[in-house]
KERO-56578 format. One record per residue (C-alpha): x, y, z; residue in one letter. Coordinates in pm, 1 decimal, always signed. Layout:
{X: X, Y: Y, Z: Z, code: a}
...
end
This chain:
{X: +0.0, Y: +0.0, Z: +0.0, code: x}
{X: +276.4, Y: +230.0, Z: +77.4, code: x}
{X: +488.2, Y: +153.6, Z: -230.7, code: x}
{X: +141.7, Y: +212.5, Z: -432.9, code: x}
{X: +125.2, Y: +574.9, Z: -279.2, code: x}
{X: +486.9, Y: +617.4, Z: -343.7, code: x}
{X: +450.7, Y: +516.3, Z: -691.7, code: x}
{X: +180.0, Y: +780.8, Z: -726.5, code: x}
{X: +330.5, Y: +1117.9, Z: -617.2, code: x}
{X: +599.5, Y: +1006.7, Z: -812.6, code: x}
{X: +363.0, Y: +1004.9, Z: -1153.3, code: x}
{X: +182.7, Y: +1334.3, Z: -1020.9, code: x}
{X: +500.0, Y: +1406.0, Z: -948.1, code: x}
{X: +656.7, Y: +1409.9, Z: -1297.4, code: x}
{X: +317.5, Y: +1524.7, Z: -1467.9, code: x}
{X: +306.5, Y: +1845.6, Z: -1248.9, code: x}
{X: +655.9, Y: +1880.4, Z: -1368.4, code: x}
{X: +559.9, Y: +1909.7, Z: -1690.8, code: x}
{X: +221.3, Y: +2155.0, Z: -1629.1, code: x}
{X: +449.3, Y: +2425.9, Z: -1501.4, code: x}
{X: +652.7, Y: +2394.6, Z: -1760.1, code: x}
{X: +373.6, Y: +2513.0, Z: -1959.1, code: x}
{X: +338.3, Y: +2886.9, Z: -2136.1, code: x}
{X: -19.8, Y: +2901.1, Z: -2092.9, code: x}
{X: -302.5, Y: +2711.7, Z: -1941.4, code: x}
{X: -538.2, Y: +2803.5, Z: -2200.9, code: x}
{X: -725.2, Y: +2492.8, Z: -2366.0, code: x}
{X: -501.6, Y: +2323.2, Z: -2617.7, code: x}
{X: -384.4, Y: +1958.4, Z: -2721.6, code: x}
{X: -59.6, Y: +1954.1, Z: -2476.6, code: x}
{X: -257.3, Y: +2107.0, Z: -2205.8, code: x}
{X: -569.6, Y: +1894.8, Z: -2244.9, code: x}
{X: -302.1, Y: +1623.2, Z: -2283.3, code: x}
{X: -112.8, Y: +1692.9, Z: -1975.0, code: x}
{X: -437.6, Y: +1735.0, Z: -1752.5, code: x}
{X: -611.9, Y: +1426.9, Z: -1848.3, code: x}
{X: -273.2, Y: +1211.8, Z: -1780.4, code: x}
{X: -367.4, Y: +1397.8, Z: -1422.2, code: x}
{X: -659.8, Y: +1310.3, Z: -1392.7, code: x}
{X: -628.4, Y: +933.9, Z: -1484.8, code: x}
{X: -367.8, Y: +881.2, Z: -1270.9, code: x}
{X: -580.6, Y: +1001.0, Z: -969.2, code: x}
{X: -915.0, Y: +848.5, Z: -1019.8, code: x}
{X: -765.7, Y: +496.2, Z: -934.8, code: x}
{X: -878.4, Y: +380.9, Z: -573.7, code: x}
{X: -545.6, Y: +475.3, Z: -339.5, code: x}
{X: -549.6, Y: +534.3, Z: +16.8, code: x}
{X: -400.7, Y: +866.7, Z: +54.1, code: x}
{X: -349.4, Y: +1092.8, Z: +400.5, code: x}
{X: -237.8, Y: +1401.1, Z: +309.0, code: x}
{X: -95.0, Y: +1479.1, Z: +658.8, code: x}
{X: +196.1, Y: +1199.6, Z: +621.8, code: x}
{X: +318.5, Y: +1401.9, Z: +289.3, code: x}
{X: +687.0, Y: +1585.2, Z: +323.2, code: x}
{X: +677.6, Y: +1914.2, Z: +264.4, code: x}
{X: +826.9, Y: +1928.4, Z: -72.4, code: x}
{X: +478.1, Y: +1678.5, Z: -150.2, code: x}
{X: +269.9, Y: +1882.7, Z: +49.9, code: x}
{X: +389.4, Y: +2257.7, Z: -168.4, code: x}
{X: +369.5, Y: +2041.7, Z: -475.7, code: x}
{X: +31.7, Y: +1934.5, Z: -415.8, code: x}
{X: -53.0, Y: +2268.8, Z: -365.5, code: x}
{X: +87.6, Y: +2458.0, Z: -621.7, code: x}
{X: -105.7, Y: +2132.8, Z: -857.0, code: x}
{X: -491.2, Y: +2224.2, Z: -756.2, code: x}
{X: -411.7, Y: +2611.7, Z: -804.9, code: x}
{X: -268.0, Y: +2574.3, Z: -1164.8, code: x}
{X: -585.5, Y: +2256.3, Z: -1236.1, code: x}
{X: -797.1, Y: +2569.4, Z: -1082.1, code: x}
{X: -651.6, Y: +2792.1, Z: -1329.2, code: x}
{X: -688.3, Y: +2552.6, Z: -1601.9, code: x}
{X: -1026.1, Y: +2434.9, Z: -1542.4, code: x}
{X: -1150.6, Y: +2791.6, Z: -1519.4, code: x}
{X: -966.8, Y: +2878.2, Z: -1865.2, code: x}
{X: -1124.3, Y: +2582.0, Z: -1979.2, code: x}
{X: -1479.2, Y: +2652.9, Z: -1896.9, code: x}
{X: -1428.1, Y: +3024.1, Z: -2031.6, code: x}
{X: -1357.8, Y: +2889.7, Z: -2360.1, code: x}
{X: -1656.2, Y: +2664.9, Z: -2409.3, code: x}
{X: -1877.7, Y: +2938.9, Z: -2271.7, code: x}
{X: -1768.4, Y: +3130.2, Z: -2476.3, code: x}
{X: -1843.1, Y: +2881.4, Z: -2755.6, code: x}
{X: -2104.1, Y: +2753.5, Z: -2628.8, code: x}
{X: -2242.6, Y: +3120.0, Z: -2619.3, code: x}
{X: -2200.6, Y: +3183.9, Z: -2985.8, code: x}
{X: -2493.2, Y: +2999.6, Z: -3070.0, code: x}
{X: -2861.1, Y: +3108.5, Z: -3127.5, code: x}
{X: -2983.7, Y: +2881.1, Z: -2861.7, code: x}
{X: -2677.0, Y: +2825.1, Z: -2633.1, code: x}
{X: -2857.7, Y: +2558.5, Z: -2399.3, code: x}
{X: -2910.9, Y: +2347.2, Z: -2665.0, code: x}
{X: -2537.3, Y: +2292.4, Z: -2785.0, code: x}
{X: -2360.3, Y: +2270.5, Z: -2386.7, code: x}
{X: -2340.5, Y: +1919.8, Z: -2435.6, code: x}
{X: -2013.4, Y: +2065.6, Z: -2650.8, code: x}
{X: -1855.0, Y: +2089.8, Z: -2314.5, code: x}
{X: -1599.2, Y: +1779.7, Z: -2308.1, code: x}
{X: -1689.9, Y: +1715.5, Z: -1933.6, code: x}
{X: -2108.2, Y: +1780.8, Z: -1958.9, code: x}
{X: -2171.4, Y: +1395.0, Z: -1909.7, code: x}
{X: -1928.3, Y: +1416.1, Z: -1567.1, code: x}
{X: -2149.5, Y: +1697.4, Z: -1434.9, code: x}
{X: -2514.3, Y: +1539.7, Z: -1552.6, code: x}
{X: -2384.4, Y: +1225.7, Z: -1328.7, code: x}
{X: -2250.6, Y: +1465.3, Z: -1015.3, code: x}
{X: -2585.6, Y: +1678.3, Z: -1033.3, code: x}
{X: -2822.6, Y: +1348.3, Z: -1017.3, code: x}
{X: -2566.2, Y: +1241.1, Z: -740.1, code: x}
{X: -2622.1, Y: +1593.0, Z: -523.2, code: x}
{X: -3008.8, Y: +1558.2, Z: -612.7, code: x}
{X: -3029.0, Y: +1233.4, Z: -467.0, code: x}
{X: -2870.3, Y: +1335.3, Z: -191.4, code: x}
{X: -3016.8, Y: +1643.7, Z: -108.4, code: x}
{X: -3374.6, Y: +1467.0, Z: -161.1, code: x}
{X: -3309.7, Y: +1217.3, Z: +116.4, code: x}
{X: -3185.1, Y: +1477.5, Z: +343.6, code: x}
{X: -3497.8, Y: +1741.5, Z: +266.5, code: x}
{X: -3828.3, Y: +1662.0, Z: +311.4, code: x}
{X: -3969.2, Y: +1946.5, Z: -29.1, code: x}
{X: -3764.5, Y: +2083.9, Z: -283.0, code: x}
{X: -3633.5, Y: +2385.8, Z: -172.0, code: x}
{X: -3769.2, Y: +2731.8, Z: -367.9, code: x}
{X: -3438.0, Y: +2921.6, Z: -370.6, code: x}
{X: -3081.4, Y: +2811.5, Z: -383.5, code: x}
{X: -2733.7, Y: +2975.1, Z: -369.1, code: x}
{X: -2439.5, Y: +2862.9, Z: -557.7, code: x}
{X: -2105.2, Y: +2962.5, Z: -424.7, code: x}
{X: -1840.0, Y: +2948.0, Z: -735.9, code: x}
{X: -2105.3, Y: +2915.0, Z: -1044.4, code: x}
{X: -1796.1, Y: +3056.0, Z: -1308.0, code: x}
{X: -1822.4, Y: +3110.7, Z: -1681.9, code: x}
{X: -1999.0, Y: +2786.9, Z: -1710.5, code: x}
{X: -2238.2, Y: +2726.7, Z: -1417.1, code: x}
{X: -2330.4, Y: +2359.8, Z: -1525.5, code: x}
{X: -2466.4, Y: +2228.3, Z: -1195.5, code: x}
{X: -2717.0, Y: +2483.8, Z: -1168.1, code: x}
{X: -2827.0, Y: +2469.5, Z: -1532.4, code: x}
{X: -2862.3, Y: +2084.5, Z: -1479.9, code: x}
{X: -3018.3, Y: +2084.9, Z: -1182.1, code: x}
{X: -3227.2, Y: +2423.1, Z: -1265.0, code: x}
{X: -3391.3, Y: +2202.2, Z: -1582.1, code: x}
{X: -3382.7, Y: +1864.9, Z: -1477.2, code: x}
{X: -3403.9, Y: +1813.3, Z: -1127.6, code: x}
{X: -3541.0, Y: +2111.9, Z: -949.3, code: x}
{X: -3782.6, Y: +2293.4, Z: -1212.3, code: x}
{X: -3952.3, Y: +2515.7, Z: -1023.9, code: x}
{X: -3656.5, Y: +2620.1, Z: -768.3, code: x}
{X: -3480.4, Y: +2953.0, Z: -764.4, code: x}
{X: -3115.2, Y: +2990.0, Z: -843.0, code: x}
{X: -2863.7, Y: +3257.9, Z: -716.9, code: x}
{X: -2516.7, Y: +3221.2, Z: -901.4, code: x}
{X: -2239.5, Y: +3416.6, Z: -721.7, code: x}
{X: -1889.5, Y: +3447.1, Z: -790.1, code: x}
{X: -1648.2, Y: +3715.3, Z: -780.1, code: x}
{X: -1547.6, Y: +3735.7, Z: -1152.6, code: x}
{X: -1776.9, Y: +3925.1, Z: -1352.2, code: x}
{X: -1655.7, Y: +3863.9, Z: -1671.5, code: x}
{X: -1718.3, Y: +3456.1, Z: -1518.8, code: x}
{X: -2100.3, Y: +3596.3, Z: -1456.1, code: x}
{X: -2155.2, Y: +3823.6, Z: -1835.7, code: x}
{X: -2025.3, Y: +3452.4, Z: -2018.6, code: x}
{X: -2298.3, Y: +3315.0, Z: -1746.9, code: x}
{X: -2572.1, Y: +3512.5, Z: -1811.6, code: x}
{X: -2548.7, Y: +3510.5, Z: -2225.2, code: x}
{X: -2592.2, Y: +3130.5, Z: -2185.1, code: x}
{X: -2937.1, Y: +3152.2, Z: -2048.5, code: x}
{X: -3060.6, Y: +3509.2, Z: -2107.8, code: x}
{X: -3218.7, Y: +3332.1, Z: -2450.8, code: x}
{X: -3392.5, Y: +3094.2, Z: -2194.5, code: x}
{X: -3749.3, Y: +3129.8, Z: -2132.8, code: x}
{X: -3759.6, Y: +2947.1, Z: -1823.1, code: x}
{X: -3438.0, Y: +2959.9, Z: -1667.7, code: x}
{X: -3338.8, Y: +3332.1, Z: -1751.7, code: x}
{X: -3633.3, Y: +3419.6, Z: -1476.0, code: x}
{X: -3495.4, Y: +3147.5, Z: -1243.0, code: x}
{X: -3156.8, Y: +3199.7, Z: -1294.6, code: x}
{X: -2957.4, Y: +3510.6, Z: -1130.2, code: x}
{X: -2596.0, Y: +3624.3, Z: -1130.1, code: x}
{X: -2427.2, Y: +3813.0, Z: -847.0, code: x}
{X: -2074.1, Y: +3924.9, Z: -858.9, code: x}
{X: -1939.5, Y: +3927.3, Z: -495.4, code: x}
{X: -1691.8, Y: +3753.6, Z: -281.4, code: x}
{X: -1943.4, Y: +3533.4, Z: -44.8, code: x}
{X: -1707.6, Y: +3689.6, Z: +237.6, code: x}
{X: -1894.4, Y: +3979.1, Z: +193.2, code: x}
{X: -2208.2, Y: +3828.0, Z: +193.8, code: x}
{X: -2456.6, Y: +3798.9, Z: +500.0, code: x}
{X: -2794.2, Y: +3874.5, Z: +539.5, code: x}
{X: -2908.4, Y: +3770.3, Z: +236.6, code: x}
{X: -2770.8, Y: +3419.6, Z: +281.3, code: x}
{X: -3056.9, Y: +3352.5, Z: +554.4, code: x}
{X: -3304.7, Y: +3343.3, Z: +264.2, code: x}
{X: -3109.6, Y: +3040.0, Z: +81.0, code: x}
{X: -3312.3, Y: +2661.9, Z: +193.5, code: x}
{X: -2977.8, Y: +2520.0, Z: +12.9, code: x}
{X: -2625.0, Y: +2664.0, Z: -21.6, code: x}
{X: -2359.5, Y: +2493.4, Z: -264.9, code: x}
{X: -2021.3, Y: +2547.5, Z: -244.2, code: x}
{X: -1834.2, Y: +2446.8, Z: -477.4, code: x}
{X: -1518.5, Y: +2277.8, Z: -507.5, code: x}
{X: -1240.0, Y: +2566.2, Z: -618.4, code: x}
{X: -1373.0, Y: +2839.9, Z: -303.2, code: x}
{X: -1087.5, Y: +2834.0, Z: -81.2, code: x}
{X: -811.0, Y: +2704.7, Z: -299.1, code: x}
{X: -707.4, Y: +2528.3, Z: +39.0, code: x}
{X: -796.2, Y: +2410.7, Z: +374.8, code: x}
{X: -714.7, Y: +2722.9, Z: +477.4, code: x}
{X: -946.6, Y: +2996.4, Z: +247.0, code: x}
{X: -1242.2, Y: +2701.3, Z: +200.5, code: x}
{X: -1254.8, Y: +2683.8, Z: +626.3, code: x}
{X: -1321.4, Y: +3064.8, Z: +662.8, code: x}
{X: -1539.8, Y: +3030.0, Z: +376.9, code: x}
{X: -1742.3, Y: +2722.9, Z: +553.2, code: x}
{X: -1718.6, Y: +2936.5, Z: +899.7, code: x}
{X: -1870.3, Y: +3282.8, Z: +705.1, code: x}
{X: -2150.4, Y: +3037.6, Z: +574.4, code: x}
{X: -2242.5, Y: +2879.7, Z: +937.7, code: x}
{X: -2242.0, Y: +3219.0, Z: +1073.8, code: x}
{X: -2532.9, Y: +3343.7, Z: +832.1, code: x}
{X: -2696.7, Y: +3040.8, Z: +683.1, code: x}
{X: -3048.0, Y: +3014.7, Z: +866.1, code: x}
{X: -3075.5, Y: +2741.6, Z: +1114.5, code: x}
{X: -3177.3, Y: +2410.3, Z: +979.6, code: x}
{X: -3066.2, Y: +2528.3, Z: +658.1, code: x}
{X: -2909.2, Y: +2256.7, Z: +397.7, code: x}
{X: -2489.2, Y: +2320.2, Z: +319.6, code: x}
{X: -2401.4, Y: +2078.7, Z: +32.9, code: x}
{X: -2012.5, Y: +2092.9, Z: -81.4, code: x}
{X: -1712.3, Y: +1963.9, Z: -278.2, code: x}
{X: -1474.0, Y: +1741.7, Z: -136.9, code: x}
{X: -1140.4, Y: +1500.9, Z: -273.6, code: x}
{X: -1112.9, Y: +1177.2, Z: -154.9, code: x}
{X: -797.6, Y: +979.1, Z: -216.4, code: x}
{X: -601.0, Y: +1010.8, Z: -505.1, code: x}
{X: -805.4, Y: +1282.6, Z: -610.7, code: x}
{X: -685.4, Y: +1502.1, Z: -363.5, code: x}
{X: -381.6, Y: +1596.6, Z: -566.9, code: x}
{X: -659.4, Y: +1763.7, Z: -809.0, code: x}
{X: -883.9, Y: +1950.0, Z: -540.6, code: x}
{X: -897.4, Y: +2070.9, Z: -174.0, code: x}
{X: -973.2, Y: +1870.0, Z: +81.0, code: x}
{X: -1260.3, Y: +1928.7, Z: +363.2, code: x}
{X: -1299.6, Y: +1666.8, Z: +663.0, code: x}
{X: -1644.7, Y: +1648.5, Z: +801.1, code: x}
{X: -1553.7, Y: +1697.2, Z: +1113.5, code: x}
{X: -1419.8, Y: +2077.0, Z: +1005.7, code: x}
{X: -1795.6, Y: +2168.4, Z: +1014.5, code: x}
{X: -1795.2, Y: +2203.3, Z: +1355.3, code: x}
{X: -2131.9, Y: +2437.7, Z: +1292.3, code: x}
{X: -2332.9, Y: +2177.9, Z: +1130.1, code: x}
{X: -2490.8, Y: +1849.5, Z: +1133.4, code: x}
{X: -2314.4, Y: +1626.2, Z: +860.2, code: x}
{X: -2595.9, Y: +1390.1, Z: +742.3, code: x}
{X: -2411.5, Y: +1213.4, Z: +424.3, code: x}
{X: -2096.5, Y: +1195.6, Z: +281.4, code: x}
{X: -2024.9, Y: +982.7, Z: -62.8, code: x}
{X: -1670.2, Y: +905.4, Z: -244.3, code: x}
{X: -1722.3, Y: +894.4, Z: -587.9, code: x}
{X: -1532.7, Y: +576.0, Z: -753.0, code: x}
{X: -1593.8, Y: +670.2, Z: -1124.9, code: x}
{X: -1516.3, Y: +943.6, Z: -1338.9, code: x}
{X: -1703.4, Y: +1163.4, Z: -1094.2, code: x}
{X: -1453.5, Y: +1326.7, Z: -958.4, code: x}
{X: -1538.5, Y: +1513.5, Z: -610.2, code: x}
{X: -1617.3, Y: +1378.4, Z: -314.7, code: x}
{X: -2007.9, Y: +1533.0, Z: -205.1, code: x}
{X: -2081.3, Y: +1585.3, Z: +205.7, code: x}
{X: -2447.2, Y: +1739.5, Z: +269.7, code: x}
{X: -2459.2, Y: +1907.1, Z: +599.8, code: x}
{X: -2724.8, Y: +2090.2, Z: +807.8, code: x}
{X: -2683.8, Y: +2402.1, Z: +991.7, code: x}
{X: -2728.4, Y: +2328.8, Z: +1394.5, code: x}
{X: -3008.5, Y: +2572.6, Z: +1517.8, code: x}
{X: -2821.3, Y: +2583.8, Z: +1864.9, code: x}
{X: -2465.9, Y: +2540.2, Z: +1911.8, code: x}
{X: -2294.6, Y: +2209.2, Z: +1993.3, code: x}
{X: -2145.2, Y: +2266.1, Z: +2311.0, code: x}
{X: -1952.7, Y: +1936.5, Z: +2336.5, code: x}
{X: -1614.9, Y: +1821.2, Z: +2570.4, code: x}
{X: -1484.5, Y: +1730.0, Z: +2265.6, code: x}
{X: -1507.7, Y: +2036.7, Z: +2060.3, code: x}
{X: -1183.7, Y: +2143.9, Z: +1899.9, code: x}
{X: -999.1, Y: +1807.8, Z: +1983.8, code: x}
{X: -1135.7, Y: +1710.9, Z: +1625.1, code: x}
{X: -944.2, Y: +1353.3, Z: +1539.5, code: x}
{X: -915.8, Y: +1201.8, Z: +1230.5, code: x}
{X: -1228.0, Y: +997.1, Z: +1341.4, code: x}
{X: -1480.0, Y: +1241.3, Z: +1454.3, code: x}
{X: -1807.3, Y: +1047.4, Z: +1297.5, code: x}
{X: -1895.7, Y: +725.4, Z: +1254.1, code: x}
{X: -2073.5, Y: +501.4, Z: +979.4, code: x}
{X: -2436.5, Y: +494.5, Z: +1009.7, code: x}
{X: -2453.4, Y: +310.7, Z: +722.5, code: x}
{X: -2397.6, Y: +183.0, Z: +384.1, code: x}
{X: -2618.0, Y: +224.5, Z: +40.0, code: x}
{X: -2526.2, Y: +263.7, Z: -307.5, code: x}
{X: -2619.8, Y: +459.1, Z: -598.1, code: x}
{X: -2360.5, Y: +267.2, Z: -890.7, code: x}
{X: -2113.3, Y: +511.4, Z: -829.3, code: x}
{X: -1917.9, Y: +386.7, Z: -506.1, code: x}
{X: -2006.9, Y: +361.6, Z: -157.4, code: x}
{X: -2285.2, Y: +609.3, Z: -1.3, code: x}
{X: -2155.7, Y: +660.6, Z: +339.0, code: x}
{X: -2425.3, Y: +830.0, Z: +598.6, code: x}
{X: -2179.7, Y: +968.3, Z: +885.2, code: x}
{X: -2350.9, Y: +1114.0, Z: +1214.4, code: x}
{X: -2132.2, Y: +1303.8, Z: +1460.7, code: x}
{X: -2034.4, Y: +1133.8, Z: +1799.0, code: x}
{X: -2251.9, Y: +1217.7, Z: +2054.8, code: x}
{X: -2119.0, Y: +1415.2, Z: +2357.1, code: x}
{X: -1925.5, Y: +1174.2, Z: +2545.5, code: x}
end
């Protein structure tokens, strides 16, 4: 097992070598080339703890999800962009290399957020929409058709390609909004969201995505639904990685490790209408949950966690 980790960081390694070597992240055959080696390597099941890294791993790692960041939002500028050209944008996004990756993750977080809410929520917030805000289009016209969307990101070029892809729209240009803010600077307003998702590149590490989870729980309205982004093994080397047990504000009711071409991890937590006030808070172990149990839904394994109960 150790020799099979070792003989991963040394391909990520060698391919992250290569990506920084690069002029330009901007889609093209050596870039899509390089990135897809990535992504390859890391979608094979690997027990990985990203604690046990050396440094050099550890700064390596994270110099690898800011340039995929880069890249990925480069990548979803372009097809917007392309996408956007066309008299009826919606009906050519399929265009997008990835679209049949995000149709699978959006039925995943539907699923999910169906057996954790008892309606369908009538307004949503999406933390990190971009150029190309996929999972709310999906979900917006397949899943949740009568449901409220509010887009926000901090790029507003990101939120102009947005908008020209559904302004043609009928339905989902009066469902569909676009706010240009950083969610720091956010409050109020987030009480009136049933459903906040965050996604996966706010807080480019542990670091940013905490005080981005802590803003949330501070403003969210009790008993609200928080539904977010995670890495889980190998895949960690492509995206940030958040613990359940670092929402210390909310109830974590699911958490489910993709093992296909899904790439992100999904946890679907509820924000506590009191405060936990528990002899264990802050003393947060690599083991602060336990499995409830086990279902399926032919991607991997389902896992429902539940906190520990005060001790």
């Amino acid at each position: 097992m150790e020799y099979e980790q070792e003989s991963l960081v040394v391909k990520v390694s060698e391919i992250y070598e290569k990506i920084s070597k690069l002029e330009s992240l901007n889609p093209s055959n050596q870039v899509n080339f390089l990135f897809t080696q990535l992504v390859l390597s890391c979608i094979p099941t690997c027990p990985i703890d990203v604690t046990k890294f050396s440094n050099r791993v550890k700064e390596m790692r994270s110099k690898l999800i800011t340039l995929c960041g880069k890249a990925e939002g480069l990548l979803e500028s372009h097809y917007s962009s392309l996408i956007g050209s066309y008299e009826n944008p919606l009906k050519h996004i399929s265009l997008f290399p990835y679209y049949s990756n995000y149709l699978k993750l959006s039925q995943l977080e539907f699923t999910m957020l169906s057996q954790n809410c008892s309606q369908l929520p009538n307004k949503v917030a999406f933390v990190g929409s971009g150029p190309l805000p996929l999972t709310s289009i999906v979900l917006a016209s397949y899943h949740m058709k009568t449901t409220t969307f509010h887009n926000y990101d901090i790029d507003s070029m990101a939120n102009s390609q947005a908008c020209d892809l559904v302004s043609s729209d009928s339905d989902l240009s009066k469902r569909m909004f676009f706010h240009t803010s950083d969610i720091m600077n956010v409050s109020d307003v987030l009480k009136e969201y049933q459903v906040v998702f965050l996604a996966a590149l706010v807080g480019m590490n542990k670091e940013e995505k905490t005080r981005v989870i802590d803003h949330l729980a501070k403003n969210m309205a009790p008993g609200a639904i928080l539904l977010l982004r995670s890495a889980h093994g190998a895949r960690v080397f492509l995206y940030p990685v958040i613990d359940p047990c670092d929402l210390q504000e909310f109830e974590v009711l699911s958490v489910f490790h993709p093992t296909d071409d899904v790439i992100n991890s999904i946890i679907v937590a509820r924000k506590k209408s009191m405060p936990l006030i528990s002899l264990n808070q802050g003393l947060c172990s690599s083991k602060c949950y336990e499995i409830h149990g086990l279902n399926t839904l032919n991607h991997g394994n389902l896992i429902e966690e539940l906190t520990i109960d005060e001790k």
